[in-house]
C-alpha positions in Angstrom: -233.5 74.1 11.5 -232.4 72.1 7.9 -229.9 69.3 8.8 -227.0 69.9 6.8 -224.9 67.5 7.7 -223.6 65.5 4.5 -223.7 61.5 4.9 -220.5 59.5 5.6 -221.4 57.6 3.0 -220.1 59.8 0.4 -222.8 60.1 -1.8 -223.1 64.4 -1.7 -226.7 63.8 -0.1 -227.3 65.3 3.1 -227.4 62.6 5.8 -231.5 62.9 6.2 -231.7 62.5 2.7 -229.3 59.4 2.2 -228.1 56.7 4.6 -230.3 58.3 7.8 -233.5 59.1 5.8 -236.9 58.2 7.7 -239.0 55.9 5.5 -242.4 57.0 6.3 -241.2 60.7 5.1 -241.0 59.7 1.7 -242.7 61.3 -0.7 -245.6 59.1 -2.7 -245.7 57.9 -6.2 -247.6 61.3 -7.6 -244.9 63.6 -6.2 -241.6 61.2 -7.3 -243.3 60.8 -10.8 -243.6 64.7 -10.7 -239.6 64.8 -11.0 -239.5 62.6 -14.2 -238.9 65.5 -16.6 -235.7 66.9 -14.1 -234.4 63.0 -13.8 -234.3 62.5 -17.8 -232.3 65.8 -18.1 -229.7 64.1 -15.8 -229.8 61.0 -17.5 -229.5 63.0 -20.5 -226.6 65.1 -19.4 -224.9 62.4 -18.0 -225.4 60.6 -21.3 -223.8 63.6 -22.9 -220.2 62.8 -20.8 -221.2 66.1 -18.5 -221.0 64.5 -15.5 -220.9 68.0 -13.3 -223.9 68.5 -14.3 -226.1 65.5 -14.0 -224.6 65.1 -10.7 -225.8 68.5 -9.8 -229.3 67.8 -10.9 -229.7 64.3 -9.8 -228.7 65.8 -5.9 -231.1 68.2 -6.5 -234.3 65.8 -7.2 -232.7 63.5 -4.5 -233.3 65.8 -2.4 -236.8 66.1 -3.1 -237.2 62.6 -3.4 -234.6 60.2 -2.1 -236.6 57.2 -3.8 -236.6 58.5 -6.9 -234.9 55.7 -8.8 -233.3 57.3 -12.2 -231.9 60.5 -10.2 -230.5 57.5 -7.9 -229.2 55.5 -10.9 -227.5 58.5 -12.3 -225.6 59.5 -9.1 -224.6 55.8 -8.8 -222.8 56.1 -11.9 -221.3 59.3 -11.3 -219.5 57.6 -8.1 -218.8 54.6 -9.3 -217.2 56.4 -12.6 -215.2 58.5 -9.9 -214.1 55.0 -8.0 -215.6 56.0 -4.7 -216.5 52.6 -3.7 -218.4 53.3 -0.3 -221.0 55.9 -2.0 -221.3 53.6 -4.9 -222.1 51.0 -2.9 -224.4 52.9 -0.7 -226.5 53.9 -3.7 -226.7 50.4 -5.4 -228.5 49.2 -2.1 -230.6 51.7 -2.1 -231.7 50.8 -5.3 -231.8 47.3 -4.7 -234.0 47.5 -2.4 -236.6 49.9 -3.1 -240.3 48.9 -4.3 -240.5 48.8 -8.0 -243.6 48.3 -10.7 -242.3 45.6 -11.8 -239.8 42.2 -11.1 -237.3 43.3 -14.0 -236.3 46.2 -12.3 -235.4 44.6 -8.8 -233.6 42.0 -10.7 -231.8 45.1 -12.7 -230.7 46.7 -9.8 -230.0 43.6 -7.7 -227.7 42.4 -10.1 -226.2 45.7 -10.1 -225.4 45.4 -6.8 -224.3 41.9 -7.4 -221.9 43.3 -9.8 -220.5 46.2 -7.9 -219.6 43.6 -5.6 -217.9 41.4 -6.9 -215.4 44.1 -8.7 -214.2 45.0 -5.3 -213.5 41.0 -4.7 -216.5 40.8 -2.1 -218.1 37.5 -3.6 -219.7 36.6 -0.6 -221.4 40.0 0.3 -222.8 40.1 -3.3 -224.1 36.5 -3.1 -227.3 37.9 -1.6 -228.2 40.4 -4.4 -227.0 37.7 -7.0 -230.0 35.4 -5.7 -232.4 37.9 -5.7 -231.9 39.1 -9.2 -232.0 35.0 -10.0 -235.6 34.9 -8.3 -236.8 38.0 -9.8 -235.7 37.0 -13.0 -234.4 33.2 -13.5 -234.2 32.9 -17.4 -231.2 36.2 -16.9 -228.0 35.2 -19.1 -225.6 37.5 -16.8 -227.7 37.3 -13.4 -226.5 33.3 -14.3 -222.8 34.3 -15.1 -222.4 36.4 -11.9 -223.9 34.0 -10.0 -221.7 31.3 -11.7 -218.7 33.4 -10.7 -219.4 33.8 -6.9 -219.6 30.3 -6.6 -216.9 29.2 -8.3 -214.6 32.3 -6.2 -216.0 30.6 -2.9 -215.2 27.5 -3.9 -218.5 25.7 -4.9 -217.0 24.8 -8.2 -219.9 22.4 -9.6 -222.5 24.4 -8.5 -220.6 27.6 -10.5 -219.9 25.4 -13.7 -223.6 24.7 -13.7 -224.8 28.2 -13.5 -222.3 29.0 -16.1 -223.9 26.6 -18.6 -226.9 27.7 -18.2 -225.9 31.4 -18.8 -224.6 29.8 -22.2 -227.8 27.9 -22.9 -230.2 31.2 -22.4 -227.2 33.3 -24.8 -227.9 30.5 -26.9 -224.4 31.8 -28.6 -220.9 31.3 -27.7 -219.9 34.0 -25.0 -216.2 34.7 -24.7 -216.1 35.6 -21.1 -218.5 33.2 -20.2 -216.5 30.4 -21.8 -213.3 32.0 -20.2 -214.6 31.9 -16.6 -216.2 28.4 -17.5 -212.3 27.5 -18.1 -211.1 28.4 -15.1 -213.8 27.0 -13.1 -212.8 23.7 -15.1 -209.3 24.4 -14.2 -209.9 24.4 -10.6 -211.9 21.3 -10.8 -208.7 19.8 -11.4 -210.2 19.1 -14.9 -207.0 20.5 -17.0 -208.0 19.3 -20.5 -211.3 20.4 -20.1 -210.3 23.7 -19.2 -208.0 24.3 -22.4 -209.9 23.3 -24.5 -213.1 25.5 -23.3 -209.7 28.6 -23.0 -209.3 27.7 -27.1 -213.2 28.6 -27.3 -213.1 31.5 -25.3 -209.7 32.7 -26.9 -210.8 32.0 -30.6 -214.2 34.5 -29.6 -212.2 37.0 -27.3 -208.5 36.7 -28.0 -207.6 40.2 -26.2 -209.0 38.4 -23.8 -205.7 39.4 -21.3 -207.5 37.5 -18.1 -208.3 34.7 -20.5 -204.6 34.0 -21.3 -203.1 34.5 -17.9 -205.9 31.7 -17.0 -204.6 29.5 -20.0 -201.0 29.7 -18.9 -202.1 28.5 -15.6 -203.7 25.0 -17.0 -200.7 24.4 -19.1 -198.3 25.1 -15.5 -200.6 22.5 -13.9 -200.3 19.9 -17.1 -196.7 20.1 -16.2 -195.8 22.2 -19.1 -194.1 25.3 -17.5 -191.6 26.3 -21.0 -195.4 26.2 -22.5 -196.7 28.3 -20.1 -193.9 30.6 -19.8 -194.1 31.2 -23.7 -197.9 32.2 -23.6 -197.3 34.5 -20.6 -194.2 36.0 -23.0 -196.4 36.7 -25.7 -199.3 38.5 -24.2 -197.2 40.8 -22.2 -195.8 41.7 -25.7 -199.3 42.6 -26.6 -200.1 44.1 -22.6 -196.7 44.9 -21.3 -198.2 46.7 -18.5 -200.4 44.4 -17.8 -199.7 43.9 -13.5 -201.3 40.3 -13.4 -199.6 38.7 -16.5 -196.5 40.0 -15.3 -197.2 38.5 -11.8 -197.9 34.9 -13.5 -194.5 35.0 -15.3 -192.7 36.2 -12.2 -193.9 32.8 -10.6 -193.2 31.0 -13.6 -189.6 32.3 -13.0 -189.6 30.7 -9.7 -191.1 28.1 -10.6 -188.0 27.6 -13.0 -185.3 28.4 -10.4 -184.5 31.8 -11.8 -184.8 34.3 -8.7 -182.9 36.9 -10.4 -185.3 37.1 -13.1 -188.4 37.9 -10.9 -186.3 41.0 -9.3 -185.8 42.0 -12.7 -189.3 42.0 -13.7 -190.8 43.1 -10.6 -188.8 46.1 -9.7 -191.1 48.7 -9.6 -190.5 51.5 -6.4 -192.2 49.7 -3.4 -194.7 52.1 -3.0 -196.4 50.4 -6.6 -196.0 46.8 -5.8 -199.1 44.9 -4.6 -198.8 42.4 -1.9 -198.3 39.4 -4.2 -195.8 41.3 -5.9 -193.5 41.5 -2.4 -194.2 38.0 -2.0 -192.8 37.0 -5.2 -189.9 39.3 -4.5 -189.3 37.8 -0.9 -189.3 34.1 -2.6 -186.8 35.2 -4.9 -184.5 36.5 -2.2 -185.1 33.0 -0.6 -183.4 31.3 -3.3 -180.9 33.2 -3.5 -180.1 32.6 0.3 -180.5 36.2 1.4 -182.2 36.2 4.2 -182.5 39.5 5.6 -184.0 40.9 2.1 -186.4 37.8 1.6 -188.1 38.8 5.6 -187.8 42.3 5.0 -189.9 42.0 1.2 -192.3 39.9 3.1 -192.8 41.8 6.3 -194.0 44.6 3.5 -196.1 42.9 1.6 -198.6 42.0 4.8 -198.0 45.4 6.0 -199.1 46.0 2.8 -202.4 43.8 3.2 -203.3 45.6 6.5 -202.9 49.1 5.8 -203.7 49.3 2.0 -206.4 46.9 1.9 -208.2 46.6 5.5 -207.2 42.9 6.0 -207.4 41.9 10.0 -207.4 38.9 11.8 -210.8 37.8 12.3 -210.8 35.0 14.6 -213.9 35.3 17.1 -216.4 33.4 15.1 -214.0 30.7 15.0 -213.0 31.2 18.5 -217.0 30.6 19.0 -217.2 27.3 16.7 -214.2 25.6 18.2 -216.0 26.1 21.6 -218.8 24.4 20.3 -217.4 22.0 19.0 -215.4 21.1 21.9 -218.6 21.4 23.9 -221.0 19.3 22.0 -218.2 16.7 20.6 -217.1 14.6 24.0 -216.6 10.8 24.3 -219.8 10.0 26.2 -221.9 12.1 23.6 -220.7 10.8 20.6 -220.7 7.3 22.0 -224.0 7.1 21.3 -224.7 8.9 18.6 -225.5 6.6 15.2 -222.6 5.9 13.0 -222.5 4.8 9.6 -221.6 0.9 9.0 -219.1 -0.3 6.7 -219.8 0.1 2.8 -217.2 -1.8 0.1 -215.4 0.2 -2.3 -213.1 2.8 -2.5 -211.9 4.4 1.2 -211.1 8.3 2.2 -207.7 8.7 3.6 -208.2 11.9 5.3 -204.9 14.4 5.4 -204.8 17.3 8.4 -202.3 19.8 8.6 -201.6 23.8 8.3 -200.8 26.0 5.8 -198.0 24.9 4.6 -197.6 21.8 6.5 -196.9 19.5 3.8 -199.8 18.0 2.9 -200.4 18.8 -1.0 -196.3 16.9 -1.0 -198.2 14.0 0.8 -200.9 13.7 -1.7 -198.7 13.8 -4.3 -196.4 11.0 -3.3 -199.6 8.8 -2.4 -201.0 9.6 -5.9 -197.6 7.7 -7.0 -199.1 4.6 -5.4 -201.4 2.2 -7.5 -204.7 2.2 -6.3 -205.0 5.6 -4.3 -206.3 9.1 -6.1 -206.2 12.2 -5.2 -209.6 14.1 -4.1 -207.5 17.2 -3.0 -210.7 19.1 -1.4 -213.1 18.3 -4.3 -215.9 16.8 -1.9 -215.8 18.7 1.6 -217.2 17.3 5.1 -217.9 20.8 5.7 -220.7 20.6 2.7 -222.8 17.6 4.7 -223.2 20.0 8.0 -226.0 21.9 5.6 -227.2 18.7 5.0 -227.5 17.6 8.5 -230.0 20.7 9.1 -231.7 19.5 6.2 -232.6 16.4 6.9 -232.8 16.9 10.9 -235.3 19.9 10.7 -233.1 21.4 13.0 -231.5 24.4 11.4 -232.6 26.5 14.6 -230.9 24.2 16.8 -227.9 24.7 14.5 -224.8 22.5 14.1 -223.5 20.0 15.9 -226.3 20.1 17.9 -228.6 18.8 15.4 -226.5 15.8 15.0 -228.5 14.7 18.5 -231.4 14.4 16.0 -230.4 11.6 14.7 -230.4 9.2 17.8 -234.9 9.7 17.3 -236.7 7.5 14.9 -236.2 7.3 11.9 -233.4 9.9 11.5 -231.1 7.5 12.7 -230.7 7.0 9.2 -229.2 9.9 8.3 -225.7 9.3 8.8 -225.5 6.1 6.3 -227.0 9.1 3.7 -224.6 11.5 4.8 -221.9 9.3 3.7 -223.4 8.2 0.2 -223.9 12.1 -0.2 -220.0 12.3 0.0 -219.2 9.5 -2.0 -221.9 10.8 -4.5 -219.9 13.7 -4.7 -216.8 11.8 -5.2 -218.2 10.2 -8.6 -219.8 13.8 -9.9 -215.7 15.3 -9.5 -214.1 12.2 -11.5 -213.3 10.4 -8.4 -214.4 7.2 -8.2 -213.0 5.1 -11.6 -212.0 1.4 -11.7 -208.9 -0.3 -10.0 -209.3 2.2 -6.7 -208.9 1.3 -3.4 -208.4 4.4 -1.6 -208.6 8.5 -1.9 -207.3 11.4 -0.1 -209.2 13.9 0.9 -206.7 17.1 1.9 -210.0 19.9 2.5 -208.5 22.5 4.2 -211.5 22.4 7.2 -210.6 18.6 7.8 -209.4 19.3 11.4 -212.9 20.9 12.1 -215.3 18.1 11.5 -213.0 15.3 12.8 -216.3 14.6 14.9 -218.7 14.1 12.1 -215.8 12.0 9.9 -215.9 9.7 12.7 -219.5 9.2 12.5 -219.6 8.6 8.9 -216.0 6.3 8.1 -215.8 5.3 12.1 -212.3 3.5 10.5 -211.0 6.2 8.4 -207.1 6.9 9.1 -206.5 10.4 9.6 -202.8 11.1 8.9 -202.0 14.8 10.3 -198.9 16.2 8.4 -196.7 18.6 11.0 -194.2 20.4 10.5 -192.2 22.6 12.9 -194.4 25.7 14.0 -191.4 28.4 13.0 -191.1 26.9 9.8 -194.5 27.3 9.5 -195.0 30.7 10.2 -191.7 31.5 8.0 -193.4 29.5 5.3 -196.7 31.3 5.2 -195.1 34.6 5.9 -193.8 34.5 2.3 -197.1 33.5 0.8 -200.0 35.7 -0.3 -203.1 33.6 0.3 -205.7 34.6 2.4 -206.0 32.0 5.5 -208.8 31.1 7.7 -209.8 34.1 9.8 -207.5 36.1 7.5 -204.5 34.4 9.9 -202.2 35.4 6.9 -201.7 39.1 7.9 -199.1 38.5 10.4 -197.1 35.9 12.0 -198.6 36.7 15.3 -202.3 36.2 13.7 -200.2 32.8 12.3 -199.5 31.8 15.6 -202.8 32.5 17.2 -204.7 30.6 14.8 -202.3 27.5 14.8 -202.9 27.1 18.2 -206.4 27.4 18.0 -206.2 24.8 15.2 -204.0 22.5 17.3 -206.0 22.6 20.8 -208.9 21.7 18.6 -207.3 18.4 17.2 -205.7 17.6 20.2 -209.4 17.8 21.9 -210.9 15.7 19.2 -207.8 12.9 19.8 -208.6 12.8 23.8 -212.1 12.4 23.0 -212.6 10.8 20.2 -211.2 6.7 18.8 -209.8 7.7 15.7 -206.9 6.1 13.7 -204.7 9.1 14.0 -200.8 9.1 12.2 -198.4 11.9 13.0 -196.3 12.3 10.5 -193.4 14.4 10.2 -192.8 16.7 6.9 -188.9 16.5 8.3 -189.0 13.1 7.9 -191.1 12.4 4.4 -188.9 15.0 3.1 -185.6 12.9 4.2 -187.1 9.3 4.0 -189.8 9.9 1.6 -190.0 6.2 0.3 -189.9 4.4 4.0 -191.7 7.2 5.6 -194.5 6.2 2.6 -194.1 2.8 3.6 -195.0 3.8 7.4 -198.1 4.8 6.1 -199.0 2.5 3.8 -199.2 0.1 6.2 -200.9 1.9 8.8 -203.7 2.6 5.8 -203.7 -1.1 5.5 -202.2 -0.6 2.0 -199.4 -3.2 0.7 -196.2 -1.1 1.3 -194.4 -3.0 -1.3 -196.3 -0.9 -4.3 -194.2 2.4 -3.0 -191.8 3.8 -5.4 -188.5 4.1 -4.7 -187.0 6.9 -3.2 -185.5 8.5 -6.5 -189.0 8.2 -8.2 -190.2 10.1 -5.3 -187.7 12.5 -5.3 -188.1 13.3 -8.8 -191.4 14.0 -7.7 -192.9 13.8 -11.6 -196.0 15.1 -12.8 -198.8 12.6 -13.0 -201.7 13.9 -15.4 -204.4 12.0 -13.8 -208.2 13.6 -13.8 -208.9 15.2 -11.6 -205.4 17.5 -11.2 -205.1 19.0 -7.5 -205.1 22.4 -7.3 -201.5 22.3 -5.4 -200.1 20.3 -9.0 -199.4 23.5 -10.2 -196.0 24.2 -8.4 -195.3 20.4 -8.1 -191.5 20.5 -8.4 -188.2 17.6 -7.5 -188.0 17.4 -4.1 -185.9 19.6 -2.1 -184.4 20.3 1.4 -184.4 23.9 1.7 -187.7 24.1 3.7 -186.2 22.3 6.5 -185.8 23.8 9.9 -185.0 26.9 7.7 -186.3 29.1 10.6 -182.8 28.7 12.2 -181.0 30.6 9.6 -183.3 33.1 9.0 -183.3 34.3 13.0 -179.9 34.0 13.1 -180.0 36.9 10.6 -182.9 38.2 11.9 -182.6 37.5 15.4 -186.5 39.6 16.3 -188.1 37.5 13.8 -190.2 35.0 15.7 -190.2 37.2 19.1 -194.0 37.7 18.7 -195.0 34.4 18.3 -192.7 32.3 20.9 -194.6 32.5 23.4 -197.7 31.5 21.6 -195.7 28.2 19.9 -193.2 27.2 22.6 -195.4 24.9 24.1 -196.0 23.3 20.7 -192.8 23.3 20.1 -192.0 21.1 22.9 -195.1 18.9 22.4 -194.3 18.2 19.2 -191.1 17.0 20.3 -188.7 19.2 18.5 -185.1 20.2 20.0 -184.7 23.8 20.8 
């Protein structure tokens, strides 16, 4: 009997045929070669905008021959034209990874992939196919650029910049896009000036360029030009006025200029058309406008939204497996004798903990204020020196932390004095390490995981940890649209789970570990900024007396020191409206937090906080 049955994929192939074909059935070289004639009158036809008919005719050879690349090619684009993303997918892995004559078409049709990929935002699934187009075929202009932009939208921002320039180098001609992503990858390097002037390049080569000039506007918001900003985001909706993404940036701008009404204005399209980051803007809006009930209710839509439009779930087991681990391997008696790195002169890491929304950028930004102290942001991870630990251990089957036992044999004892210059090496190559500094803070968001290997490397490094009350939390990252660890940022219930994960983790680290740990309140740095500063100062070891005053730190000004953090962006005066805001909103919205009591009650009384 013929199996019929059509594969889930999508594709129009018949399961056997497709995703569930047998490998050893395939036909050989002779018999695929056989079909040429029939595969160049459906690249022909599709050539000729009939797209009926090459798809009839490619299905037909594919039938004959599933690895019969140019009928494949040609049904590819037939799905991808028709935006069916799981057949298009389907088909560009089966082309990237059949055998081919030659290495220029498995770096074709791997970069294909690669590109397919990254359309649909998956940077990290299209890493894989970006690196094997790069090994089959390094001297690649685009393979370069793609490869430049999945690392600089995964956050390994020198490693993207470099791939960028050499995409440049083998054009060996100005590139428009090129220079444009270049910009941005500048931009989130914190290196503002940088990045406009490679946007004028870009712009002058590409000026419809629409992406390009959303990017641009950004920069000048974070050089603490917003009326700038605003007036480049005015002009090229003029040229794009339906443009989704430039209106988005303005809305923001809007808020970013206290005028709520003017984002419902411009994003007031029926709810069914507004994108998650659209409700979000809406629900700030509504914020400032103290309306509570409308502000909760956008919000609660816009991660609705995220789940049922775009797939997005909590995702915490892996995490739930590493904090295990690391609770497992990192005890006092283990680490005890485990080697440490000694002192080393110079500059010193002031490392910041805290969730979402904690207050933590408002931190940095204060101690930026302070002579001597810079901001790293998280421009030099601890997260990046665990691959370096397997590295130099040999031990990348044993895994991490494990192979940190590694260094207690021979001479591997050494490693965790090179760990450290590694960081501090990494330091210098973002701009971090110039004359007259005495310390830096380093605000990564994945601090609170490798508390265990900071105290190996700067055994006397304060740890400040930024909290804030765990309803104004959830209320505070309910309104955002940013995609948290584990995707936490779906619900408030996912929130709450992954807050206490995060919590239990740091408190194990504190019963188990020395460190020179600060709580400190965002309550009270937002009411007592400059003696709360002072606190801290001291505890550093810093001279309190070089804090501002409390009006300088209220103004809270823009300081255009290289590198910018990321966060300077929507640096604004301090305010009070984020405190203990949760209280208000329940009382409008008494069901609010009814999920996630349970889950922060008993943090809520840790912490200390009144009910």
């Amino acid at each position: 009997m013929l199996d019929t049955e059509l594969c889930s994929c999508g594709s129009g192939l018949r399961r056997v045929r497709c995703c569930g074909f047998d490998p050893a059935s395939l036909p050989d070289k002779a018999s695929v070669d056989a079909l040429n004639p029939m595969a160049e009158e459906a690249t022909k036809l599709y050539n000729e905008k009939k797209p009926r008919e090459a798809e009839a005719l490619a299905l037909k050879i594919l039938d004959l021959a599933p690895n019969h690349r140019a009928a494949l090619r040609v049904l590819f684009e037939v799905r991808r034209a028709e935006n069916r993303p799981k057949a298009a997918e389907a088909l560009a892995r089966r082309l990237a990874t059949l055998p081919s004559d030659g290495p220029p078409i498995s770096a074709a049709a791997n970069l294909q992939l690669a590109q397919l990929l990254v359309g649909q935002g998956r940077h990290l699934d299209g890493e894989p196919a970006a690196r094997a187009a790069l090994k089959f075929s390094p001297r690649d202009a685009t393979a370069h650029h793609v490869m430049g932009v999945i690392l600089t939208e995964t956050g390994r921002l020198r490693a993207g910049e470099t791939h960028y320039r050499r995409a440049l180098t083998l054009l060996e001609r100005e590139d428009g896009m090129v220079l444009a992503n270049l910009a941005w990858n500048l931009k989130l390097q914190g290196r503002l000036d940088d990045g406009a002037a490679m946007y004028d390049r870009a712009l002058l080569i590409r000026p419809d360029n629409a992406r390009g000039i959303g990017g641009y506007a950004q920069v000048e918001a974070a050089r603490g030009r917003p009326a700038r900003a605003a007036a480049m985001l005015d002009e090229a909706l003029g040229t794009w006025p339906t443009d989704r993404t430039l209106r988005l940036l303005r809305a923001l701008m809007d808020l970013q200029l206290n005028q709520p009404e003017a984002v419902l204005a411009r994003l007031n399209d029926p709810p069914e058309a507004l994108m998650p980051a659209e409700f979000a803007a809406r629900g700030q809006a509504f914020a400032r406008m103290n309306q509570p009930e409308q502000a909760v209710a956008a919000f609660a839509i816009g991660k609705r939204a995220q789940r049922e439009r775009y797939g997005q779930r909590y995702e915490p087991d892996d995490f739930i497996k590493k904090s295990n681990s690391y609770k497992e391997y990192f005890t006092a008696d283990r680490v005890l004798n485990l080697p440490r790195a000694p002192a080393r002169p110079g500059p010193q890491p002031v490392f910041l903990l805290g969730f979402p929304r904690s207050g933590t950028s408002l931190l940095e930004q204060f101690l930026a204020k302070v002579p001597g102290f810079a901001a790293a942001d998280g421009n030099a991870p601890v997260s990046e020196l665990t691959k370096l630990v397997l590295q130099l251990t040999g031990a990348a089957e044993t895994g991490y932390p494990e192979a940190l036992s590694d260094t207690m044999v021979g001479d591997a004892q050494d490693i965790a004095p090179q760990l450290r210059e590694r960081y501090f090496a990494n330091l210098a190559a973002a701009g971090l390490a110039g004359p007259g500094q005495k310390f830096f803070t380093d605000r990564a968001p994945d601090n609170h995981w490798h508390l265990g290997l900071i105290k190996l490397l700067f055994p006397e490094a304060p740890v400040i940890h930024v909290l804030r009350h765990p309803l104004d939390l959830m209320l505070s990252n309910l309104g955002q649209d940013k995609r948290l660890e584990a995707n936490a940022g779906v619900s408030m219930p996912a929130m709450a789970r992954h807050y206490d994960l995060t919590m239990s983790l740091i408190r194990h680290y504190r019963g188990q570990l020395t460190l020179r740990y600060l709580p400190v309140r965002y309550e009270t740095l937002v009411e007592s900024p400059a003696a709360t500063l002072r606190d801290i100062l001291a505890f550093i070891g810093a001279d309190p007396s070089l804090v501002p005053d409390d009006a300088t730190l209220r103004a809270n000004e823009f300081l255009h020191r290289a590198p910018v953090p990321a966060h300077s962006i929507m640096q604004e005066p301090l305010h009070t409206r984020g405190l203990y805001r949760h209280r208000a909103y329940e009382a409008v919205v008494p069901a609010l937090f009814s999920e996630v009591r349970p889950a922060l009650e008993p943090w809520i009384a840790e912490l200390g906080y009144a009910p």
